[in-house]
Structures are given as C-alpha cells and as structure tokens.
C-alpha positions in Angstrom: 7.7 -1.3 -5.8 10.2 -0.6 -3.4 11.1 3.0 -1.2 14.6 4.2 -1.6 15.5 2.3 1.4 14.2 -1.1 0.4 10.7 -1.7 2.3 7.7 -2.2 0.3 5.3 1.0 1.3 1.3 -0.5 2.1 0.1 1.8 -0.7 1.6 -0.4 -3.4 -0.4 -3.7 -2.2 -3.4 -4.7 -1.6 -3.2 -7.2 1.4 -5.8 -10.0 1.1 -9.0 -9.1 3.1 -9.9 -11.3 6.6 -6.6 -11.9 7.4 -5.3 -11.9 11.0 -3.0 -9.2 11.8 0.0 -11.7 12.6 -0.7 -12.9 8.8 -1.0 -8.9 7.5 2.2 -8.5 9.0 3.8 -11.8 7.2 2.4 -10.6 4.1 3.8 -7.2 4.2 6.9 -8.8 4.7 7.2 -11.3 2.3 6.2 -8.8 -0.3 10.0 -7.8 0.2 11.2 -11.0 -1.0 12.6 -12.5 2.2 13.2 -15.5 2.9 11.1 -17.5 5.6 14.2 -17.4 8.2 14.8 -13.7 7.1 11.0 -12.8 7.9 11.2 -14.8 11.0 14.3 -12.4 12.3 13.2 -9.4 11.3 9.6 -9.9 13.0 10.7 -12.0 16.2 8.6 -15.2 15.6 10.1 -18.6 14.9 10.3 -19.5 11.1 7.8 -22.0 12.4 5.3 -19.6 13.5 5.8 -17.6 10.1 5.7 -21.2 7.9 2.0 -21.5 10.1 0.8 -18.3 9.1 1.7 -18.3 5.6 -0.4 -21.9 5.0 -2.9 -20.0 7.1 -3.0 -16.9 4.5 -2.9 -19.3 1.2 -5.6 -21.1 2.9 -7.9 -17.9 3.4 -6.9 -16.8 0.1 -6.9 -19.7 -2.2 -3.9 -19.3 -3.5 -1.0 -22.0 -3.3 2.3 -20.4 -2.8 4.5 -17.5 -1.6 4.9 -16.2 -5.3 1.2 -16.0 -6.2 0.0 -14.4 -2.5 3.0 -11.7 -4.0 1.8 -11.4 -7.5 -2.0 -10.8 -6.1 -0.8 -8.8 -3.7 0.7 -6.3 -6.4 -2.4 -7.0 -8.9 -4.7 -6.1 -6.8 -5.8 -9.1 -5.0 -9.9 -8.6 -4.3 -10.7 -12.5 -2.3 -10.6 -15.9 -3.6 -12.0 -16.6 -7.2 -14.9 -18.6 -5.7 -16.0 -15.5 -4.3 -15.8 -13.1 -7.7 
C-alpha cells in the first residue's frame, strides 16, 4: 500500500472517475491517512477548501465518508452503484 518512504504510489488506487483535479489530488492524499489539517499543509489549501472538496468527491461518488472513498479507492472503485 505504501512506498518505502510512506506515499501511496497512483498504481495502487483507482481514483474515482469525473473528479476535478483539485479533488484527484485530495484523494491521493487522503489515501495516506492524513488528517484534514495534515492534507491541507501538505497541499497549501485551507482545511476549508480540502473539507469542500472532499463533500464534493462523496457527492460525485456516492459514497458517505473519508473511510469508504479509501476502501473503494483500494477495491477498485468503478462509479457510483446507481451506475453499475
């Protein structure tokens, strides 16, 4: 899951389709386990701009919190289930 130096690489998710690059960015992120301050230092945005952008992903996605988005993004995540 993790590189020797403790970034998640891209290969091992599957980042939701349609999302924003701003969001993609987030996502990549959180899939470290960080905390919404911690993403908001580490990609210079307010951790209001990063709270915005993760209701924007669960609402594109369908899914409801940080720890689903991380689970589908390790599983494989294909689109909401309304769409399968």
């Amino acid at each position: 899951m993790s590189t020797a130096s403790g970034s998640v690489t891209a290969r091992t998710l599957s980042l939701p389709p349609g999302l924003t690059p701003a969001e993609r960015e987030v996502a990549r992120v959180l899939a470290e386990g960080l905390s919404n301050q911690e993403i908001a230092d580490r990609l210079g945005k307010s951790v209001h701009a990063v709270k915005f952008l993760l209701h924007s992903i669960y609402a594109r996605t369908g899914l409801g919190n940080r720890t689903q988005l991380i689970v589908a993004m390790y599983a494989g995540y294909r689109g909401p289930a309304s769409a399968v």
